[in-house]
N, C-alpha and C positions, 0 to 999 in steps of 0.2 A: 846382492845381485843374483838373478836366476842363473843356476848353470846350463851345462851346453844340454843337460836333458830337461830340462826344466824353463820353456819356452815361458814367455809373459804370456800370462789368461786375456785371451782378450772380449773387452768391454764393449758392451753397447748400454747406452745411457736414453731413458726415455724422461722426459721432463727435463724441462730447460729452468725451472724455479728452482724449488732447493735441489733438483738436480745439477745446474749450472753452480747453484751457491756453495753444493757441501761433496756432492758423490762425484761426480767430474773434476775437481781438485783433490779431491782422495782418493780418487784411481790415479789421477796425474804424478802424486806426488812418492806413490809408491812404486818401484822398479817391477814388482812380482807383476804389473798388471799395461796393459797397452789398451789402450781408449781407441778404437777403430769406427764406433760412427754414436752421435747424437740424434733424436729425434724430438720435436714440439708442436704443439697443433698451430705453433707462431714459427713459420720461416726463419725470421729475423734472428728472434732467441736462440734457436739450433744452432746459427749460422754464429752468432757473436760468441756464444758457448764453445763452439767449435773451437772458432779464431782464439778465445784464451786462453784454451787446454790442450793446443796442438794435434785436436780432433781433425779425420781426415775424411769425414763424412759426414754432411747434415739435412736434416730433411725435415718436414712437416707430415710426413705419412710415415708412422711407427711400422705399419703391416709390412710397406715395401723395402723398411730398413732392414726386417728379420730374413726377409727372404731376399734379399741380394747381397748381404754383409755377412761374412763368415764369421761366428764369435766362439766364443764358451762359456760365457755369464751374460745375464740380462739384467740390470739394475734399473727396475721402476719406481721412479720418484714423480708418480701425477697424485690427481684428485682419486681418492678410495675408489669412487665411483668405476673408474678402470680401471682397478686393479686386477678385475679374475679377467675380462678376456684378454688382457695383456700379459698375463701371467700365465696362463691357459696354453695363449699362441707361444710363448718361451718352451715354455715345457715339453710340448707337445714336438718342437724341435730337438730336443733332450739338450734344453742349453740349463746350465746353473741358472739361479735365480736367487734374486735379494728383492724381497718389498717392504717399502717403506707402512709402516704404520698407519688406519690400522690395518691389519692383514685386508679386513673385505669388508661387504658392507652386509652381512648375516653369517654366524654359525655353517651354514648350507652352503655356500661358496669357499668358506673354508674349508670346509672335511673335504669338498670337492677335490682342490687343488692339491691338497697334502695328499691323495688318495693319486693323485695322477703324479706328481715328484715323487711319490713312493716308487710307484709302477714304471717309471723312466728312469730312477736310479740315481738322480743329480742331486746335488748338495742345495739346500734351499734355507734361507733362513731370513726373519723380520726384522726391520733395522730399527733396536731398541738399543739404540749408540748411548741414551742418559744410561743406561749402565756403568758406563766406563769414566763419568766422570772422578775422579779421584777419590770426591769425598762419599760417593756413593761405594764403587770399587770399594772402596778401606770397611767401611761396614759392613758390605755382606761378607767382605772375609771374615770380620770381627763375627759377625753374627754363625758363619757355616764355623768356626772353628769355637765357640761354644761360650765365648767371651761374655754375653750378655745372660748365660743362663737359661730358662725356660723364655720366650718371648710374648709378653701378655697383651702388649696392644703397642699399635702404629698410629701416628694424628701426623696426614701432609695436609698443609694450608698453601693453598695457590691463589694469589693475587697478579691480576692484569690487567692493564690498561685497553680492554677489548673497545669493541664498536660504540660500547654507552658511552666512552671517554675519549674516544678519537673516532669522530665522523669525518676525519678525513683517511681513515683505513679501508682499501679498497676491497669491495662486497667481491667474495670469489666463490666459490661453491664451497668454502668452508661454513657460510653463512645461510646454505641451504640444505636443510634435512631430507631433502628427497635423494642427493648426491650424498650422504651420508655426510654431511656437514656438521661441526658440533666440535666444540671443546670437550665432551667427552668423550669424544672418537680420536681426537689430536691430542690431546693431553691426557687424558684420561688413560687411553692406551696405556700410556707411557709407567700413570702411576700405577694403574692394575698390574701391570709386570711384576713394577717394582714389589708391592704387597706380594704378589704370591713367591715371586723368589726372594725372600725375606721371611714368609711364616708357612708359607706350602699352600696347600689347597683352602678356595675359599668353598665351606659351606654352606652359608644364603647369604641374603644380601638386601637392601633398602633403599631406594635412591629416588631424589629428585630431581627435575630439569628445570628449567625457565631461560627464559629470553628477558636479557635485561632491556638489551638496545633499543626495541622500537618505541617502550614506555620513555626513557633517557632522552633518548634521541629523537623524539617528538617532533623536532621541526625538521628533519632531516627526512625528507619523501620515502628514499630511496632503505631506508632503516625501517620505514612501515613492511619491509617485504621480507625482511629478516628472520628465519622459519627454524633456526636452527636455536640450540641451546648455546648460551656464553655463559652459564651461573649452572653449577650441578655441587650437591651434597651425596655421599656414599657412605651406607654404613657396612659390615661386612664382619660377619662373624668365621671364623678358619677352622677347618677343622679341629684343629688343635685346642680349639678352644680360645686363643688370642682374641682378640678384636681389633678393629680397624677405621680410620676417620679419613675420607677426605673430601676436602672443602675449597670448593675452586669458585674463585668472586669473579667473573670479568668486569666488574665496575672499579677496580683498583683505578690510582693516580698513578704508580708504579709500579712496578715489577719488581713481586716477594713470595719467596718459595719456602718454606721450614719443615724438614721432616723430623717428627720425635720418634724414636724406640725407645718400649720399654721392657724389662725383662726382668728377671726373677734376681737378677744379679748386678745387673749397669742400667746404665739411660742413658742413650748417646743420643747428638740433636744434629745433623746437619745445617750448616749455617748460609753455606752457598755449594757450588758446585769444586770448589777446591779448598773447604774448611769445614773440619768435624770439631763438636766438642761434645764434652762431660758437663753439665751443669751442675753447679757448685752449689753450697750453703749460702753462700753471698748474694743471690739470685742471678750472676754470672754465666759464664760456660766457659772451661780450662781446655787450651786445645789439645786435641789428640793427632800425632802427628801421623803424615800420611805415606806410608812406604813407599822407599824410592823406586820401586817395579810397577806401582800404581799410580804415580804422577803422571804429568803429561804437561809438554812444553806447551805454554796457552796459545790459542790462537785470539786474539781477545775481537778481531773484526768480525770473525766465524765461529761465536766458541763451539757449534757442534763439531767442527770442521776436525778438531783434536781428538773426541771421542769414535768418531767414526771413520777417525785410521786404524785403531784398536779393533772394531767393529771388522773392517776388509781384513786385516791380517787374517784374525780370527779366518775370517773366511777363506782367505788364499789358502789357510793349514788343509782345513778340511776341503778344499779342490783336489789339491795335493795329495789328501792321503797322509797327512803330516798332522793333524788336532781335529777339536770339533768347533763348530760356531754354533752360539746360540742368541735367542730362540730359533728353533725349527718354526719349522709351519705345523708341525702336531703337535710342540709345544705350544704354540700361539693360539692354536684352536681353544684353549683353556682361557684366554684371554678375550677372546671372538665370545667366547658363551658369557661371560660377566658381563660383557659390552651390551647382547643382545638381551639378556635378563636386567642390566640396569635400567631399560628404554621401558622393559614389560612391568617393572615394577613400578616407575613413574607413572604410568599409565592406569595400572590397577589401586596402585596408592595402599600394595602390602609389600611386606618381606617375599619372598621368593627366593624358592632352594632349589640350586645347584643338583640337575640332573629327574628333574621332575618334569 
C-alpha cells in the first residue's frame, strides 16, 4: 500500500478498447495508482469503462479531460495515428506518460516527443508488456547472464487468424496504412523490441509486406479497401554479427507463435507465453523451468492483463524515484527507425542499413 508520503499517482486513461480491456484494470488493480478520469471518441465506452473500474470521470473529448482533471500519468491506448498529439498535449502538461505501441507513426514524431519528455523531466515509457511474459522474462535473463554463449541467430514465426480467415473481424484503422495500420506496426513492434533486447543493435535489414485479405477475401466488399499489410517477412543482420528471422502469416487457422535462439552454447525455443524449452536429440524440447520471481498468476480471459501489471509496477518505481521502466521513448526510437526502414525496404526491394 502507498504510505502517508506516497500518495497513489493518478491516472487518466485515453482509449476505451485495450485501454478498457488491459490498462484501466491494471491501474485498477494496483494500490500505487488511483484512475481519476477515462476518455473515448465513443461516449458510451468511457462511460461503461468508467462504471467497471470505478472510474470517476468519463468523456469523449480527451483535450477537455487534460485540462480539467488533475493527474500525474497519462496512459494512451488509441490508434498510432494519435499518438504524438496526444502525447504531445500530456507532456507538454509535464504529466508522465505510457504509450502503447507502436510509439508513432515515423522516426520524426518520435525523436519529437522523447526530445520534449526529456525537456519536461517526466518518466515516459512504451508499453512493451510481451516482455514480461514468463517465458520471455526467463530468456532474456538466460540470454543477459551469458547462458547461451555468443548469440548467432533468432527465427520468430507468427501465425494468425487475420482478415483473410475471419471476415467477420471488424476493419478498424488497424486495417488502414494511412493511420499507420499493419501487423508490422502491432506485432511487429513488439518482435523488433524483442530482437534487439536479445542481440543489441540491429545493422540493416530486409523485409516484405503484403496484404493477404483483399486477394482471400474476395467476396467480402468491404476487404477490397484493406490498405494495410497482414503478412510481413524480416531479415535482419545485428551488429554483432547474429542474424535474425521473422515471419508473420496472417492467413493462419490459429494462433501460433515460436521463438528459437541460437547460440554458441544453448538453443533455447519458447513454446508459448509461460513455457521454454531445450530441444532434444529426440526431436523433442525438455523444459526449462521458469523462476519463481518471473512467473506471473495467469490471467487467461486477458492474458496481456498479467504482463502489464509488471509493465505499471515498473513504472510506479521510476515515478517514485524508486527503479527504471523500460523501454523509454529514446529507447523506442531504435524501434521507430526499423519500423520506418522496414516500409522503405519493402518499397525499394533492397537491404537497407541502419543510420544511412
Amino acid at each position: 500500500m502507498p504510505t502517508a508520503t506516497q500518495s497513489p499517482i493518478r491516472v487518466l486513461v485515453i482509449g476505451a478498447g485495450f485501454g478498457a480491456r488491459v490498462h484501466a484494470p491494471g491501474f485498477a488493480s494496483d494500490p500505487g495508482y488511483k484512475l481519476v478520469g477515462i476518455a473515448s471518441e465513443r461516449l458510451e465506452s468511457a462511460k461503461a469503462a468508467a462504471a467497471a473500474n470505478g472510474i470517476p470521470y468519463a468523456t469523449d473529448d480527451w483535450k477537455k479531460m487534460l485540462e480539467e482533471v488533475e493527474a500525474d500519468l497519462v496512459s494512451v491506448a488509441t490508434p498510432v495515428d494519435l499518438h504524438y498529439p496526444m502525447a504531445r498535449a500530456a507532456l507538454e502538461r509535464k504529466r508522465h506518460v505510457l504509450l502503447e505501441k507502436p510509439f508513432a507513426l515515423n522516426v520524426a514524431q518520435a525523436k519529437e516527443l522523447t526530445a520534449l519528455a526529456r525537456t519536461q523531466g517526466v518518466v515516459n515509457a512504451i508499453n512493451h508488456e510481451f516482455r514480461y511474459y514468463p517465458a520471455r522474462a526467463t530468456l532474456t535473463r538466460l540470454i543477459q547472464e551469458g547462458r547461451l554463449g555468443n548469440l548467432e541467430h533468432i527465427a520468430i514465426r507468427d501465425r494468425l487468424p487475420g482478415w483473410a480467415r475471419d471476415t467477420s473481424r471488424r476493419l478498424t484503422w488497424l486495417s488502414d496504412r494511412q493511420r499507420g495500420g499493419g501487423y508490422l506496426g502491432a506485432l511487429g513492434s513488439h518482435h523488433v523490441d524483442t530482437l534487439m533486447l536479445w542481440a543489441g543493435p540491429i545493422r540493416r535489414l530486409f523485409c516484405t509486406l503484403r496484404s493477404l485479405a483483399p486477394r482471400a477475401a474476395a467476396e467480402s466488399p468491404a476487404h477490397q479497401a484493406i490498405t494495410a499489410d497482414d503478412c510481413f517477412t524480416l531479415l535482419v543482420e545485428f551488429d554483432s554479427g547474429a542474424t535474425g528471422i521473422v515471419d508473420l502469416f496472417g492467413g493462419g487457422r490459429v494462433r501460433r507463435e515460436r521463438f528459437e535462439v541460437f547460440g554458441s552454447e544453448d538453443a533455447l525455443t519458447i513454446l508459448d507465453p509461460r513455457r521454454l524449452g531445450r530441444p532434444n536429440a529426440r526431436g523433442g524440447v525438455d523444459a526449462v523451468r521458469i523462476p519463481a520471481d518471473l512467473d506471473l498468476p495467469p490471467t487467461p480471459d486477458v492474458p496481456s492483463l498479467a504482463p502489464f501489471r509488471v509493465m505499471i509496477a515498473n513504472l510506479k518505481a521510476a515515478i517514485r524515484g524508486e527503479g527504471t521502466v523500460e523501454p523509454t521513448f529514446a529507447d523506442a526510437i531504435r524501434i521507430q527507425e526499423v519500423l520506418d526502414l522496414a516500409r522503405k525496404s519493402d518499397q525499394s526491394g533492397r537491404w537497407v542499413t541502419l543510420g544511412d
